[in-house]
C-alpha positions in Angstrom: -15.4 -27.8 -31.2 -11.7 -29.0 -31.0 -9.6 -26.9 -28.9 -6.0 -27.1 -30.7 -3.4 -24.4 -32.1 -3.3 -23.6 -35.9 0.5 -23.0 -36.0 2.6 -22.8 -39.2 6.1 -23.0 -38.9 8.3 -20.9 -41.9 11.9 -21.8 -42.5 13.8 -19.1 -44.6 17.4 -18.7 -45.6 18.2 -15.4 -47.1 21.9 -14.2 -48.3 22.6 -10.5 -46.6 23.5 -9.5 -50.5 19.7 -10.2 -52.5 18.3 -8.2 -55.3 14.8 -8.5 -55.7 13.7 -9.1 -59.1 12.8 -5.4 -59.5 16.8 -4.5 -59.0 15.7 -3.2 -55.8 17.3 -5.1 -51.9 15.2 -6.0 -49.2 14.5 -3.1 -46.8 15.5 -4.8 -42.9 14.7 -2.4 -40.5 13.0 1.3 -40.4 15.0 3.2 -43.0 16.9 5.0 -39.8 20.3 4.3 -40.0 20.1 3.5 -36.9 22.3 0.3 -36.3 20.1 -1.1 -34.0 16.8 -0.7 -35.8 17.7 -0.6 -39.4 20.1 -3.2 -41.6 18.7 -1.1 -44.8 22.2 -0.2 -46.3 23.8 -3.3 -44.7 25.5 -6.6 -46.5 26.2 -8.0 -43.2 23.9 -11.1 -42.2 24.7 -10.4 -38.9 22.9 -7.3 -39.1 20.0 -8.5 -40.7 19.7 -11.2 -37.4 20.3 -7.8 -35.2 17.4 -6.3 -36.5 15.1 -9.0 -36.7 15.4 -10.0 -33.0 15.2 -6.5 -32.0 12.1 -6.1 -33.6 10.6 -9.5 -32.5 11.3 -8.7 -28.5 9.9 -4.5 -28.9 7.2 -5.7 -30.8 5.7 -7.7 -27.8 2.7 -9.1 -29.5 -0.2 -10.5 -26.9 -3.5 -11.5 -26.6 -4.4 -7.8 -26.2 -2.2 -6.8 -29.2 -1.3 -9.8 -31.5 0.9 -9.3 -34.8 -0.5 -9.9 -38.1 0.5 -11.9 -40.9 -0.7 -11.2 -44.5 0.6 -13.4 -47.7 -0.1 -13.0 -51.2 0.1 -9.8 -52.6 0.7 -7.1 -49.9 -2.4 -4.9 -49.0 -5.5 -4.1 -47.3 -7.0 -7.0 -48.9 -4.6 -9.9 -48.5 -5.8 -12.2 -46.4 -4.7 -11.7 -42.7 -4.1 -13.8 -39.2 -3.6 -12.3 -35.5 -0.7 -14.2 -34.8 1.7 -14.9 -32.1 5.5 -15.5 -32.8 7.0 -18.8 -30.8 10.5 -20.1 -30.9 12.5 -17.8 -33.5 15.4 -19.3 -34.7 18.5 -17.6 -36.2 21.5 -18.7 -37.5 24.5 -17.0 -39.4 26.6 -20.0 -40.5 30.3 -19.1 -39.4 32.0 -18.3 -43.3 28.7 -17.6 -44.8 26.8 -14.3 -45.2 23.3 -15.9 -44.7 20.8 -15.7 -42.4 19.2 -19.0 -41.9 16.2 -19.8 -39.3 12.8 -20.4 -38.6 9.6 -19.3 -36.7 6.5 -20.9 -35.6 3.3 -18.4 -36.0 0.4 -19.4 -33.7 -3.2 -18.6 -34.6 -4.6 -16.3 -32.2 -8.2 -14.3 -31.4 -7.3 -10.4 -30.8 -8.8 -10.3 -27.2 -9.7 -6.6 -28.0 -12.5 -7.4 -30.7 -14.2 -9.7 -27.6 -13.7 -7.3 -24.9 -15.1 -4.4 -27.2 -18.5 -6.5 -28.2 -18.6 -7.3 -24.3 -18.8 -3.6 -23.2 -21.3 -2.4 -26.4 -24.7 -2.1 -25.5 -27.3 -4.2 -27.4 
């Protein structure tokens, strides 16, 4: 069995001002109004990049407590990934009202699911 990462790297450039095709904008943040958690009512890419690396160092995701990604339609039933987050990259481009960056997101086993088998009695 081959011992290297799965790792998908996602490049995204998204203008502080988009209108989903419902009419609706993108919520960034926890609906708060908090300026340091929530970019909701914002136009300001600068905000948007606030809030994201905010949330990226909190969130702390381990071994023990990985993040999850889910694509495709968003639910219970999407298909889902523990992940890790490595190397996030953000970029406002001076004169422009964009966020631009990347991330890499690492394939990871939840060390919780093989600790809990470990400990259960057969």
């Amino acid at each position: 069995m081959g011992g290297g990462e799965h790792a998908t790297q996602i490049a995204f450039a998204i203008q502080a001002t988009t209108t989903l095709p419902d009419g609706s904008t993108p919520n960034w943040g926890d609906g708060s109004a908090n300026e340091l958690a929530d970019a909701s009512a914002s136009e300001s890419a600068v905000a948007m990049q606030s809030v994201l690396m905010r949330y990226w160092r909190a969130g702390t995701p381990d071994s023990l407590a990985p993040g999850t990604l889910r694509w495709g339609q968003y639910g219970d039933e999407a298909p889902a990934l523990d992940i890790l987050v490595e190397q996030p990259q953000l970029r406002v481009p001076v004169g422009e009202n964009t966020l631009t960056g990347s991330i890499t997101l690492v394939d990871t086993f939840d060390l919780r699911t093989a600790l809990s088998r470990r400990d259960t009695p057969e």
